[in-house]
N, C-alpha and C positions, 0 to 999 in steps of 0.2 A: 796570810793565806792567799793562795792565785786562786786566778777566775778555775780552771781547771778542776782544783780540792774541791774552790765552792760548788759548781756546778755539779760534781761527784755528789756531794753531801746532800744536795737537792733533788738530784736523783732519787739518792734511794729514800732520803723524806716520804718521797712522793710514791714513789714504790710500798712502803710501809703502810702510808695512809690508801693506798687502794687495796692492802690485804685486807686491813680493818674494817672498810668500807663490805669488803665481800666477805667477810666472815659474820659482821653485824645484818649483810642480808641475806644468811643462812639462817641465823636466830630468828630474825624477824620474819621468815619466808614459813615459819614451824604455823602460823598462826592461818598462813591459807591452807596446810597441810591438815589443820584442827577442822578450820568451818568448811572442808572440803571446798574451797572457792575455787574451782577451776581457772574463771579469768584471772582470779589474782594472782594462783600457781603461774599462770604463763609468765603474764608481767612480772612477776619476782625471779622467773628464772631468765625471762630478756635481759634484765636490769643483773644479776648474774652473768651472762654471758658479755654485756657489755663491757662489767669489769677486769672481766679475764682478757678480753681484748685488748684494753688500755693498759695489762701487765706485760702484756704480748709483745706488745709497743716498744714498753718502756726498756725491752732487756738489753734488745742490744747497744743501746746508747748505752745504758750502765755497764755491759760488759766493753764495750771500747774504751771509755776514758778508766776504767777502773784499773786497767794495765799500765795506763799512762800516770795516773797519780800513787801506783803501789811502791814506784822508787822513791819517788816524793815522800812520801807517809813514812818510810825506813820499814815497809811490809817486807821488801826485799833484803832490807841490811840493817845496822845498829846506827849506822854515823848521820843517817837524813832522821834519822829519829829524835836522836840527843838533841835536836834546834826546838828550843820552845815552842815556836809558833809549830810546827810540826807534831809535838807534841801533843797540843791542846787536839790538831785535827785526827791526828792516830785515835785519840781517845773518840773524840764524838763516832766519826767514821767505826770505833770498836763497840759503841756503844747502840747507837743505829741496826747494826749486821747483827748486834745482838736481841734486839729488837723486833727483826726482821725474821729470824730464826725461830724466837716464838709464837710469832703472829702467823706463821707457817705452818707449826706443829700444834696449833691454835685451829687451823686451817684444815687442817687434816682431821683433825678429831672432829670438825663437823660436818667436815666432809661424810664421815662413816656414819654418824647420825643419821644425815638427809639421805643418804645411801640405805640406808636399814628403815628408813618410813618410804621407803620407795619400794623395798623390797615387801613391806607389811602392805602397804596399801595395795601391790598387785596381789597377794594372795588374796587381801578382802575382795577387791573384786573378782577373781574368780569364782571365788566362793559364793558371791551373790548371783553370780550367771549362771553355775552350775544349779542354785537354786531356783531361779527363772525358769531355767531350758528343762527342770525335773517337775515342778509345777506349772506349767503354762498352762496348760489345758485346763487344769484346775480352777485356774483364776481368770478366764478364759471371760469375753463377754460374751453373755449370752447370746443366740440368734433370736431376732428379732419372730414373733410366730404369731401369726394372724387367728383370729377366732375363726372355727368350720363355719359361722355362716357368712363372716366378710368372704371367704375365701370362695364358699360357693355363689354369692353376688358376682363375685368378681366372675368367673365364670362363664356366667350369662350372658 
């Protein structure tokens, strides 16, 4: 196998393990969304945005060398494929992208999760400010109200 394959096969390794990464901190993110922790909502979606960043990163190295090793691999033809060693890496490289494709649509289904407690949680809040802004006065503290004779001391 050339440094090139391996490099390839590294890549998206590495690619895979940052889906994971951001999909485990969707799961794990449900639980600031439960104790309403505001700081912890942030930081879990910082640490979210991080990871998208380092996917961001990671593309277009993977999509340059990935053109360069798909003659290699026989992605393009039958005859670089028939070479054992070529073989073994068609497979991993088939096995990885497949890997890669459910951690994706892995991805996306929590995506629409955190999307819909996103969506729930602004309707609760409206709801609770529209209940505010219709009782305030109700719940109102009271004014402070001095007894008639403090007030006529005061007066004098």
């Amino acid at each position: 196998m050339n440094a090139e394959i391996q490099t390839y096969l590294e890549l998206l390794e590495r690619h895979l393990a940052l889906l994971r990464l951001l999909a485990r901190e969707f799961v794990e993110g449900r639980k600031e969304f439960m104790a309403l922790d505001v700081d912890g909502m942030y930081r879990r979606i910082s640490e979210q945005e991080e990871l998208c960043r380092q996917i961001q990163r990671l593309q277009p190295a993977i999509l340059a060398i990935q053109q360069k090793c798909a003659a290699e691999l026989g992605l393009g033809g039958a005859a670089a494929a028939l070479q054992s060693e070529n073989r073994e890496s068609t497979g991993r490289v088939a096995r990885i992208l497949m890997e890669i494709g459910k951690a994706r649509t892995e991805l996306g289904r929590l995506n629409q999760i955190h999307a819909a407690y996103l969506r729930r949680s602004r309707r609760t809040a409206n709801v609770l400010l529209n209940f505010i802004g219709t009782y305030a006065m109700t719940y109102a503290r009271p004014m402070e109200s001095t007894p008639p004779a403090a007030a006529a001391l005061e007066k004098s």
